[in-house]
LUMZANU-905602 format. One record per residue (C-alpha): residue number from 1; x, y, z. Coordinates in steps of 0.05 Angstrom, whole numbers, padded with zeros to 5 digits. Layout:
<atoms>
@num=NUM	east=X	north=Y	up=Z
...
</atoms>
This chain:
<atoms>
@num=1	east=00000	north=00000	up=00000
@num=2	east=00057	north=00045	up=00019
@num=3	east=00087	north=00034	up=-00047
@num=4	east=00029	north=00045	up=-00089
@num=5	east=00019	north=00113	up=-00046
@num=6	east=00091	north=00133	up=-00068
@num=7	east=00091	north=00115	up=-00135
@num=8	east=00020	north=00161	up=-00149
@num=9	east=00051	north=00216	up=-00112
@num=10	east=00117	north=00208	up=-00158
@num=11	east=00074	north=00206	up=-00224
@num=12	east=00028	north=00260	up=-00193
@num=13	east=00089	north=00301	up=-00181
@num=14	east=00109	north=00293	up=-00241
@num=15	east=00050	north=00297	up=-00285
@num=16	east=00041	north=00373	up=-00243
@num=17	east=00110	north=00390	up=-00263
@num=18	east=00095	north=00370	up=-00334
@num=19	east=00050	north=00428	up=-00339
@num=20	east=00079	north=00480	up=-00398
@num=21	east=00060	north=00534	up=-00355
@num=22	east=00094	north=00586	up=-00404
@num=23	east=00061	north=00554	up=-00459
@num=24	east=-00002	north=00566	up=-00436
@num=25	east=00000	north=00637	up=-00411
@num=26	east=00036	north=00663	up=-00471
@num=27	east=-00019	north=00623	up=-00521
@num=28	east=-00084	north=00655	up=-00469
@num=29	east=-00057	north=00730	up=-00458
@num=30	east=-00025	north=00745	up=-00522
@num=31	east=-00035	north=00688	up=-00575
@num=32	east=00026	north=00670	up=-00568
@num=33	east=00070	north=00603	up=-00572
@num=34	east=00136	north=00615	up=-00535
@num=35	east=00164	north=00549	up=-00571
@num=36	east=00167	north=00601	up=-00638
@num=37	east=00183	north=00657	up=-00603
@num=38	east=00239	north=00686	up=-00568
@num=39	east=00298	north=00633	up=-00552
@num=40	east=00244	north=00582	up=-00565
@num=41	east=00243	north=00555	up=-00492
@num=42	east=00181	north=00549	up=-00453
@num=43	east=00204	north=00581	up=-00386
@num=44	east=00197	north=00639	up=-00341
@num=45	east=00258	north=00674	up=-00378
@num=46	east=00234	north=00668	up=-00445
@num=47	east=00168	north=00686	up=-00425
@num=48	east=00195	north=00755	up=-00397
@num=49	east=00231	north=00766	up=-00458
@num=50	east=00172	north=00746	up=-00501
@num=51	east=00106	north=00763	up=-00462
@num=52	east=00138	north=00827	up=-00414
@num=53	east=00161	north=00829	up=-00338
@num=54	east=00078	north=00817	up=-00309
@num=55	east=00069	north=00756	up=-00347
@num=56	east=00145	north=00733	up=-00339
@num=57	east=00135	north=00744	up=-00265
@num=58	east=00078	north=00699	up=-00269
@num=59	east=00101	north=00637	up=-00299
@num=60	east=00160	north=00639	up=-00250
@num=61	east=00116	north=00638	up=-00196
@num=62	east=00068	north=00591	up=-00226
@num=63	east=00133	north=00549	up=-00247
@num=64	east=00164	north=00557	up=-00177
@num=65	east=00097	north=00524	up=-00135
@num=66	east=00108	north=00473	up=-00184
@num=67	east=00176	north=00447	up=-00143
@num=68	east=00151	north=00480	up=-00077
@num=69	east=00088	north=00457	up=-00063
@num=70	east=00097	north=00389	up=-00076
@num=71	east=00157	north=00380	up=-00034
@num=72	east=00122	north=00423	up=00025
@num=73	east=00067	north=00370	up=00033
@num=74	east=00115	north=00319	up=00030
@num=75	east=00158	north=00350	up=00089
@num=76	east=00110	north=00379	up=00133
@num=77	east=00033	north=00347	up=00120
@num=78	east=00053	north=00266	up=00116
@num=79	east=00070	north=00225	up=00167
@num=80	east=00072	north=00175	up=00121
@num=81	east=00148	north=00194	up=00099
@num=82	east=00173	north=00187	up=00166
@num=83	east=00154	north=00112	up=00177
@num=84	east=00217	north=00079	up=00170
@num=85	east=00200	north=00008	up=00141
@num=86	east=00221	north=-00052	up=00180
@num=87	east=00258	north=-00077	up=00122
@num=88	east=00296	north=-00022	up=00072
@num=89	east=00298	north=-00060	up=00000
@num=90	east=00302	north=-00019	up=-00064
@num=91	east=00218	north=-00035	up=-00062
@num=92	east=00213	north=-00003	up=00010
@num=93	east=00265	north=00053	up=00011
@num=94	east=00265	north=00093	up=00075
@num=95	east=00234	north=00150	up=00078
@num=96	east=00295	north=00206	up=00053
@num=97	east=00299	north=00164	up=-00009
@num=98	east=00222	north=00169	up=-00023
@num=99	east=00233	north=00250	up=-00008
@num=100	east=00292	north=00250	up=-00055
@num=101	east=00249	north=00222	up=-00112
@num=102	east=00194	north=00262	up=-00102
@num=103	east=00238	north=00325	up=-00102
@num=104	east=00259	north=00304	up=-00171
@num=105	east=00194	north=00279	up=-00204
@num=106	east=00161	north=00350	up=-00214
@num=107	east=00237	north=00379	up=-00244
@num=108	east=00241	north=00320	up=-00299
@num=109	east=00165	north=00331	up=-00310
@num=110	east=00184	north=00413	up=-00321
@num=111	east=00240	north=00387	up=-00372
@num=112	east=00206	north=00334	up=-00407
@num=113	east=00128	north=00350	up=-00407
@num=114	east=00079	north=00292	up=-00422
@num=115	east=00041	north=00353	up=-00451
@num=116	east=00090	north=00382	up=-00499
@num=117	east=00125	north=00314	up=-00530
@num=118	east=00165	north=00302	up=-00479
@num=119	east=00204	north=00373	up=-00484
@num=120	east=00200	north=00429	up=-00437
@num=121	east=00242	north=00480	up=-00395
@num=122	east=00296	north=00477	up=-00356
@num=123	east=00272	north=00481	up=-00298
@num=124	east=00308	north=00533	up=-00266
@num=125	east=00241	north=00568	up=-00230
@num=126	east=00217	north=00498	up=-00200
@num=127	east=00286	north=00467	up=-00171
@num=128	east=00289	north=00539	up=-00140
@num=129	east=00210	north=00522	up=-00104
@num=130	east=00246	north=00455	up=-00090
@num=131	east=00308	north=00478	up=-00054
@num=132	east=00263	north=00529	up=-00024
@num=133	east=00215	north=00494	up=00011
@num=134	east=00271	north=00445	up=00032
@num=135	east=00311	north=00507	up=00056
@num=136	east=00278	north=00583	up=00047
@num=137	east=00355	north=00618	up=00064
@num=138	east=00384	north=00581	up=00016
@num=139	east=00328	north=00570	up=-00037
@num=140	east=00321	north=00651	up=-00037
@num=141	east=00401	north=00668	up=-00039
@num=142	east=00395	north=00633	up=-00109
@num=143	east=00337	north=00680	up=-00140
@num=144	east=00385	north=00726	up=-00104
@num=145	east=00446	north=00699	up=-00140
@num=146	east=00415	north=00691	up=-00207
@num=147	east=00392	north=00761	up=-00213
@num=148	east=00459	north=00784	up=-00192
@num=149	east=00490	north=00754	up=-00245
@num=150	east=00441	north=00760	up=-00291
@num=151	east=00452	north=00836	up=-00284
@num=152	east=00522	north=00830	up=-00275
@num=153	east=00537	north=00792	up=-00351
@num=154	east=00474	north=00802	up=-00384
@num=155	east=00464	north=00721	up=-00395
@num=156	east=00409	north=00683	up=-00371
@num=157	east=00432	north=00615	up=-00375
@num=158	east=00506	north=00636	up=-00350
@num=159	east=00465	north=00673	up=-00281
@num=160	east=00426	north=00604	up=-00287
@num=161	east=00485	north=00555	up=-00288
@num=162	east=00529	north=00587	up=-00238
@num=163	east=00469	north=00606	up=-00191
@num=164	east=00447	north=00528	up=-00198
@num=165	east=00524	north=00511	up=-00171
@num=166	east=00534	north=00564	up=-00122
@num=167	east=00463	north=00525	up=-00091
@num=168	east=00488	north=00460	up=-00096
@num=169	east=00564	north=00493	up=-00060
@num=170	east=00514	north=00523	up=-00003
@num=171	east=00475	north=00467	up=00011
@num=172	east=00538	north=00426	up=00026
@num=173	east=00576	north=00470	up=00070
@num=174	east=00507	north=00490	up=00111
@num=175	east=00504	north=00408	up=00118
@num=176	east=00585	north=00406	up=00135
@num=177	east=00594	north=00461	up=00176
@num=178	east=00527	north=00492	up=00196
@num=179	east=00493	north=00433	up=00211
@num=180	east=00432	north=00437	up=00166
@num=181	east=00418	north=00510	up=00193
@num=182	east=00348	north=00529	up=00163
@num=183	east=00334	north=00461	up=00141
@num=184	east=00256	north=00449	up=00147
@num=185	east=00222	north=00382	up=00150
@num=186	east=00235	north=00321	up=00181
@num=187	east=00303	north=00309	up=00137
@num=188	east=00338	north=00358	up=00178
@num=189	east=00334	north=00308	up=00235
@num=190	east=00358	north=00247	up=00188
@num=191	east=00445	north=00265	up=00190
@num=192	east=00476	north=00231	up=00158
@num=193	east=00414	north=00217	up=00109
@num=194	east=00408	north=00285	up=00090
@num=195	east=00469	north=00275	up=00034
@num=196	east=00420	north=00229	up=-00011
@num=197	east=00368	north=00286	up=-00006
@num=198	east=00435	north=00330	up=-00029
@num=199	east=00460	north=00293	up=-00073
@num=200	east=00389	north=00277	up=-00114
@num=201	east=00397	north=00357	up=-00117
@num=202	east=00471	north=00351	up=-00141
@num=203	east=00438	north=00299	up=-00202
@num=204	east=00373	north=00339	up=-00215
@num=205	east=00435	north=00404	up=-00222
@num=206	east=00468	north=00364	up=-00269
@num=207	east=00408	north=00353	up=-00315
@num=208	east=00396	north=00428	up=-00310
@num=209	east=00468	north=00445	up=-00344
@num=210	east=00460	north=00391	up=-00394
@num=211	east=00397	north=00426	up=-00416
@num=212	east=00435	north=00485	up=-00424
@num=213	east=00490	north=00448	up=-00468
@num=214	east=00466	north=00488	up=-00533
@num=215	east=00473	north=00559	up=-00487
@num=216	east=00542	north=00539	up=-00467
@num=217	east=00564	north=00528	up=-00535
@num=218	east=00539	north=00596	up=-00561
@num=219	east=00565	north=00623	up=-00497
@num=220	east=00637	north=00599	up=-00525
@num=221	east=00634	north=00622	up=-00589
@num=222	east=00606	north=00688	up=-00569
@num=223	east=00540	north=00679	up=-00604
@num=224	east=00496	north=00679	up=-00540
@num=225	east=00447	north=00739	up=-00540
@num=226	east=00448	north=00786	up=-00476
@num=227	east=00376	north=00799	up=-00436
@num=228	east=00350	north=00858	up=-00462
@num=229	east=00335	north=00889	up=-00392
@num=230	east=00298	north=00947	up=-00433
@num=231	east=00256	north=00920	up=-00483
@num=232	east=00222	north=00852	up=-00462
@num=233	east=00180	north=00830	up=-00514
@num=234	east=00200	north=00799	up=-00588
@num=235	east=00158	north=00778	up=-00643
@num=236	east=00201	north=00721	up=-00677
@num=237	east=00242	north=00667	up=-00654
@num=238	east=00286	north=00684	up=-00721
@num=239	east=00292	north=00758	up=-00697
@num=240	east=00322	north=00792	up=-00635
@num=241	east=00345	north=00723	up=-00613
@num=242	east=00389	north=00698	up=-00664
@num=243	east=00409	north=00760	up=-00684
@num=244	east=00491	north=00747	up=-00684
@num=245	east=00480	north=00675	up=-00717
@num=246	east=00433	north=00704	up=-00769
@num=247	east=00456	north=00772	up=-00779
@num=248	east=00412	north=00783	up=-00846
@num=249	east=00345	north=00757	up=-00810
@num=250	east=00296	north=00809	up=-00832
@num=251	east=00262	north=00840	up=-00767
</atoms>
């Protein structure tokens, strides 16, 4: 029963975080379809570049209670998760293994939506709701970070990628050295069974720069286009966008 429990949640989880949010939004307020627009990508970045900074604002938030609330039921509303079984097999994991899971499911469902042929986002907004509900202080200092750098270079998914590391660098030494300070949830109590709960974090980071593989390469050759903090919306995906790789687009 406990296993059938756990695997609905998982493929609850992640049918929630397959929702295209962005998608959505952009096709109901302004006709659009942020897969044609813009860099093409169905997130909360693209969205403020495509749809403008209310709308943008929106599917981050929407994207963001995609990886929060989840995870916040699972922590704080279930005793369920802190029954350790009398036997741990990979068929009864204990309970920081079921959390682990579930902290992933909605983040692959955000990257590869059952709703959008298995394609999505990157997931940027909902691992942020993840690591926030597991740990506000931290889960805040990276919307913190990211817009820092953001501002600072001008590149979304160069604020993304090092604000996803310097996360992953936090929640380590608050485990080593802080021990767990602002941790919520029953996991906080589980030392040394917090590091699978880390280190499902550490994976579901690695999946986020591998999504960004195409961004790195243009970021390399120099053919990465800068967030245009002044003007946030663009008609064509052909346009603004690709500007540098396709300097004789017509706009």
């Amino acid at each position: 029963m406990e296993n059938l429990s756990f695997l609905f949640l998982f493929l609850f989880f992640y049918i929630l975080g397959s929702i295209p949010t962005g998608l959505v939004i952009g096709k109901l307020v302004q006709q659009k379809d942020l897969r044609n627009t813009g860099s093409g990508n169905i997130g909360a970045t693209n969205a403020l570049r495509v749809l403008g900074k209310k709308w943008g604002i929106l599917v981050f938030l929407l994207d963001f209670c995609k990886g929060f609330v989840p995870l916040t039921i699972c922590l704080h509303f279930s005793k369920f998760w802190l029954t350790e079984p009398s036997t741990k097999t990979f068929l009864q994991p204990n309970p920081t293994i079921k959390i682990s899971l579930l902290a992933i499911s909605p983040i692959l469902g955000h990257m590869f939506s059952l709703f959008n042929k298995f394609k999505g986002g990157k997931a940027i907004a909902t691992s942020v709701g993840i690591i926030t509900a597991f740990n506000p202080l931290i889960g805040i200092s990276g919307i913190i970070f990211f817009a820092i750098f953001l501002r600072l270079f001008g590149y979304a998914s160069l604020a993304s990628i090092i604000a996803s590391t310097l996360v992953n660098v936090f929640l380590w030494l608050n485990y080593l050295y802080c021990g767990n300070f602002g941790t919520l949830g029953p996991i906080k109590n589980q030392i040394p069974k917090t590091e699978l709960f880390y280190f499902s974090i550490n994976f579901a980071t690695l999946i986020i720069i591998a999504k960004h593989y195409s961004n790195i390469l243009r970021l390399i050759n120099g053919t990465e286009n800068k967030f245009n903090f002044k003007k946030r919306k663009i008609n064509s995906i052909n346009t603004k966008y690709f500007k540098k790789t396709n300097p004789k687009t017509k706009t």
